[in-house]
N, C-alpha and C positions, 0 to 999 in steps of 0.2 A: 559271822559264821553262816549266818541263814543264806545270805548273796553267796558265800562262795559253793552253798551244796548247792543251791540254784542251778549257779552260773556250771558246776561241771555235770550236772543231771542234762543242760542243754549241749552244751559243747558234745558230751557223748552219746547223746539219743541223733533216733535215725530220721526224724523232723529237725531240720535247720541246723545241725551240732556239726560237727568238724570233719566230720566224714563222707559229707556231700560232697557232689560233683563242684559244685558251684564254690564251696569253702576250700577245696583241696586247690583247686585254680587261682583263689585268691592268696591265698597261704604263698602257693608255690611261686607266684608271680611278686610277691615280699620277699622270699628267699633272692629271686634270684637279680632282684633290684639290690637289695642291702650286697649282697656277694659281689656285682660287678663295682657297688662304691668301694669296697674292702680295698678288691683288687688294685683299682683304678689310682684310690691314694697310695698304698702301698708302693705302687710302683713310683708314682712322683716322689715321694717319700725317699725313696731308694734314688731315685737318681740327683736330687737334692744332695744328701749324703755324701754318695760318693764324689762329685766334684768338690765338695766341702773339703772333703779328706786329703783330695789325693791336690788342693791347694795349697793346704795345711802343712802338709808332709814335704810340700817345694819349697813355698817363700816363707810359712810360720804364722802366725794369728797376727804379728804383725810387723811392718818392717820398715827403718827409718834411712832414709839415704840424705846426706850433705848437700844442698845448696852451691857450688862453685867453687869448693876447696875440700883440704881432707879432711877425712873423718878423724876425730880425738882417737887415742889409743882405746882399746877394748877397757883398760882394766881403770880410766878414769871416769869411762860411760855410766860402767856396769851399775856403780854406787848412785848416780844422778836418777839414773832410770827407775832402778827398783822403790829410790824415795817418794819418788813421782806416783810409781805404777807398783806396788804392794804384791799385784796377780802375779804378774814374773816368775815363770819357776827357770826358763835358761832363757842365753840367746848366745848367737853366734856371728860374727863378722863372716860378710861375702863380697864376692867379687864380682861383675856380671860383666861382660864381655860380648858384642854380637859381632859374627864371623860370617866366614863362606866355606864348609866342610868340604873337600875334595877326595875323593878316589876310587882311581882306574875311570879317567874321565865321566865320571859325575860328578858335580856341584850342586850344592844347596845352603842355605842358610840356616846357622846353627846359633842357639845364644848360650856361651862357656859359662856355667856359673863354678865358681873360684868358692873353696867351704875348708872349714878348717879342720882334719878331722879327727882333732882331741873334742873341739866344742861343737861339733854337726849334731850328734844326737840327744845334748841338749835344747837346740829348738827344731829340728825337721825330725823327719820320723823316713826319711829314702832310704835308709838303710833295710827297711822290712819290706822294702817295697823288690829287694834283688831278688831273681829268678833263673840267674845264668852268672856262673865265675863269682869274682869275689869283689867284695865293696872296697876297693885299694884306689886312693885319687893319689897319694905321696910318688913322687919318681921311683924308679927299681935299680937295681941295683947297675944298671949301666946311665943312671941317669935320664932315661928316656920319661917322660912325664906322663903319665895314665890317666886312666876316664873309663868314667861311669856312663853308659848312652843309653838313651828309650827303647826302646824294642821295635816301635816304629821306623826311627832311623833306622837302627840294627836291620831291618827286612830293607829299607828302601836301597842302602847302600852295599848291599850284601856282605853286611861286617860280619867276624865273630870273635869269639875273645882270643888275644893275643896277636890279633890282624893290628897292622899300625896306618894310620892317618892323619891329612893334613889338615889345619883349622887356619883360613889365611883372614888377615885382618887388613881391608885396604885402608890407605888414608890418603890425603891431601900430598903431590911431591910439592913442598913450597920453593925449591929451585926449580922447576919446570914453569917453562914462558906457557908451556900449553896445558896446563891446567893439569898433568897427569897424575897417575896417583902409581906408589909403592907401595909394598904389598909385606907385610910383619907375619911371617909364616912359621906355624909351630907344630911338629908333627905329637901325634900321640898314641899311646898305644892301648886298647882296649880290655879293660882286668874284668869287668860285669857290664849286667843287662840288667837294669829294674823296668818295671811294671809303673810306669807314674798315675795312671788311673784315667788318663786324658788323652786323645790321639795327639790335641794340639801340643800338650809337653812331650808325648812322647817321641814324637816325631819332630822336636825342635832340640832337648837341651844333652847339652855336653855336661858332665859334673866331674872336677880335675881340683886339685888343691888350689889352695888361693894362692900360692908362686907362682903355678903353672899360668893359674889365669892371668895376676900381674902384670909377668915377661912376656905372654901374648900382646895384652894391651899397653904393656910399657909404662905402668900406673906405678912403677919404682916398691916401695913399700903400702900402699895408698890402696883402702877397703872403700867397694862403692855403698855400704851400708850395716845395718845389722840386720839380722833376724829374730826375733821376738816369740817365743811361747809362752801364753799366759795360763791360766790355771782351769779357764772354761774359754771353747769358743763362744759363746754369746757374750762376752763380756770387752771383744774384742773391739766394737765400735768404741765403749764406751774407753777403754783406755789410750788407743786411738786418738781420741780427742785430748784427752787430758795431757797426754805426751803432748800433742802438737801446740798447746796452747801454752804446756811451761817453757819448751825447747822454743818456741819461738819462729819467725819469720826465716831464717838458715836453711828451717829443716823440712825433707817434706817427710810427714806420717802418714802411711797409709795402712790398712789392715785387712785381713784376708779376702773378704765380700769388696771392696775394689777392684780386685785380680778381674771378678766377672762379675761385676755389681747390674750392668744390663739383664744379663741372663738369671739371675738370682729373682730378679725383680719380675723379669717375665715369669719364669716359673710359681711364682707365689701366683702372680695374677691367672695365669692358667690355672692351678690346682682348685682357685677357687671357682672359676669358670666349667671345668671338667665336674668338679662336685654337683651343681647347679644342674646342668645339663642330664648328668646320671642320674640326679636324684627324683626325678620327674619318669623313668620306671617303678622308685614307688611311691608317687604319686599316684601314679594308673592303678598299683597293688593296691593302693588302701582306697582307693572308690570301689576296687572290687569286693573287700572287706566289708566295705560299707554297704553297694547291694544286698550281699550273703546274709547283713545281718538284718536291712529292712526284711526280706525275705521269711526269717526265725522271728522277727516282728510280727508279719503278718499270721504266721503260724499259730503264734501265741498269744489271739484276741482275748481266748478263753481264760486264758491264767493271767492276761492281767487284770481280766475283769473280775476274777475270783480274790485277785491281790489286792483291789482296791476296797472290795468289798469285804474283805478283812480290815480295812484301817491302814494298807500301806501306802505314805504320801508320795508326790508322782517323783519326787526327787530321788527318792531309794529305787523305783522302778526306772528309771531312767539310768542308774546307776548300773543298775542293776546289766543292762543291755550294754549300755559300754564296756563294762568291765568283761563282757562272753566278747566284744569287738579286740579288746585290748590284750587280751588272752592270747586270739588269734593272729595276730599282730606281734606280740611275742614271740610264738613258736616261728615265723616267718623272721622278724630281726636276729635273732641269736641262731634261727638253721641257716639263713645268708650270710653270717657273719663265719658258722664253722665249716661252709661251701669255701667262701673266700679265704679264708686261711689255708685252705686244704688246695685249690690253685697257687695263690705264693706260694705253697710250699712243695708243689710241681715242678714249678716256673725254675726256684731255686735249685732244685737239686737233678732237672732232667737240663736243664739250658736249651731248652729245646727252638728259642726264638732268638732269632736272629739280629743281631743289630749293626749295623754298619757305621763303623767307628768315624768314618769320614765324615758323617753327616751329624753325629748326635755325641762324638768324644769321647764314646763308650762301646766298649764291644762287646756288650750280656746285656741282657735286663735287669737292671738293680732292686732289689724288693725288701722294703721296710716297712716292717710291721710297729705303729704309733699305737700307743693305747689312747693319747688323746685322740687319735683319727676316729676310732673304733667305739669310742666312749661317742664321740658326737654322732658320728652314722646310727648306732642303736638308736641315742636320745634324737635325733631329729626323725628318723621313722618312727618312732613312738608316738612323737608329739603328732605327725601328721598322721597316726594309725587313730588315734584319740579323736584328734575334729575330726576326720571321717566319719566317726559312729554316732557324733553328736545328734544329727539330724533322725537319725533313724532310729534312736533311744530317745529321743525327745519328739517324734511320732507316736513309740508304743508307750509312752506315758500318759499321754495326752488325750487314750484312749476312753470316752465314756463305760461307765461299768456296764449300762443296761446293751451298749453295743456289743460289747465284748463275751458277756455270757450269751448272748445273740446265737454269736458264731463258736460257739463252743462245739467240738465237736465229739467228746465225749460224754 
């Protein structure tokens, strides 16, 4: 109790306390080091995320495709799988299909994914992802077969819903001596527009019933795989494995983080590099901290010469000084931290910055707020607000008594 009337008798006096030029600079210079880390993860945070998601929501946590024959029927998988893999809460047979989308002389390359849609929104989550018409892949009632398209394509090829087009599929002609190829052409007509979270899907996939996709590729009754939703994405490597290791040499298993396992991996590496880099303005904040308080150090030859000369040992007086350094170190991590949340929460709800989906597969700035991030940002400016004061608290410790009443100035 005696250190803490101490410690806020100094913080509040107009010798060396918190209200100095030199404390309010250091203070300030904490704020806004911890606020640009907030931010800075926050956002990698957020952009992690949303790829997560909006992978999630296509191929599922995780998904198995057949080896060079068909896949077993859905309903003698279902039982093998779940004994395997407990996590399981759905999955759904797909079709995948790649093409060349036509019309009004444009071309581009599209991949049909074929989805069943009694069993879709047990493993994808596309369905919350519509923004335009209605989520209908089944033919209509003239037979014509329908699709779901990105909003990307939708802009590229000036679709809109109820516009119809073609998806052609070349192959091999094996009666031609010149090598040529015939062309399996299937028109379609467009019922929605989802949002898939990615430029690259959005501006790639067709989603049609698994008939439609089929009769495009001519795969008879014949599913190019399942789709897999487990019960936690992080859990998704590990089942991943365990599938592929019961199911065997047939099958390939793969799970979400393969989809962009390069970029997953970059990213992690960068967040911790970006941390690194930022965290080195408060570094500079807590030397500042630190001058401020050799500074209330030198201030107070007097009283600790009076402390020692009472019987205080240099350990409590050394204490004594860090804890007014650690104080201010405080008010500096937790005002940076309610800075930084108060930008996220700018960022979020003005979208005032721009991001070009071309480049980066996103078109906002995605912002997520971790408490582990937040928890560590605090705890690592602390730790390094703490060594900072060691030196200059274990200066005014070390101080001789006869020196110290010397320069007493009262």
């Amino acid at each position: 109790m005696f250190e803490l009337w101490v410690i806020s008798r100094y913080i509040f006096s107009r010798r060396g306390g918190f209200f100095t030029p030199v404390s309010v600079l250091a203070v300030s210079g904490m704020m806004l080091g911890v606020a640009a880390l907030v931010v800075v993860m926050a956002v990698v945070s957020g952009f992690e995320s949303t790829l997560r998601n909006a992978i999630v929501d296509l191929v599922g946590h995780v998904y198995i495709l057949k080896r060079g024959a068909a896949l077993e029927p859905l309903e003698e998988m279902e039982p093998k799988l779940k004994s395997i893999a407990p996590e399981i809460r759905g999955l759904t047979p797909f079709v995948y299909v790649e093409g060349i989308l036509t019309k009004d002389g444009k071309v581009g390359g599209v991949a049909v994914q074929g989805l069943d849609s009694v069993a879709v929104d047990q493993a994808l989550g596309v369905k919350k992802r519509l923004v335009e018409g209605s989520f209908v892949i089944e033919p209509d009632a003239q037979g014509v077969p329908q699709a779901v398209i990105g909003q990307a394509l939708k802009r590229k090829f000036g679709l809109k819903v109820g516009d119809l087009f073609s998806v052609a599929l070349p192959r091999t002609s094996a009666q031609s001596s010149s090598g040529g190829f015939k062309a399996r052409v299937a028109r379609f007509k467009v019922a929605g527009v989802v949002d898939l979270g990615m430029h690259d899907f959005d501006k790639r996939y067709v989603l049609t019933s698994a008939t439609s996709a089929q009769n495009l590729g001519g795969l008879g009754k014949r599913y190019s795989g399942v789709r897999i939703r487990i019960s936690e994405a992080g859990l998704a490597q590990d089942v991943s494995f365990r599938l592929s290791s019961e199911l065997g040499m047939g099958y390939v298993v793969r799970d979400w983080v393969d989809s962009k396992r390069n970029l997953f991996e970059a990213l992690q590496i960068e967040k911790v590099i970006i941390f690194i880099v930022v965290l080195f303005i408060t570094v500079v904040a807590c030397f500042n901290i630190a001058s401020s308080l050799l500074v209330t150090v030198l201030r107070r030859f007097g009283d600790i010469g009076i402390f020692k000369a009472l019987g205080m040992p240099q350990w409590r007086i050394m204490r004594l000084f860090s804890y007014q350094g650690l104080a201010l170190g405080a008010v500096g991590a937790f005002g940076g931290v309610a800075i930084g949340l108060l930008v996220c929460w700018l960022i979020v709800s003005t979208n005032i910055i721009y991001v070009p989906s071309e480049i980066y597969n996103i078109d906002h700035l995605p912002v997520e707020i971790r408490i582990k991030d937040v928890s560590w940002i605090v705890a690592v400016a602390m730790a390094l607000c703490w060594i900072s004061t060691l030196w200059p608290a274990k200066r005014g410790a070390s101080q001789a008594v006869v020196e110290g009443l010397k320069y007493d100035e009262r």
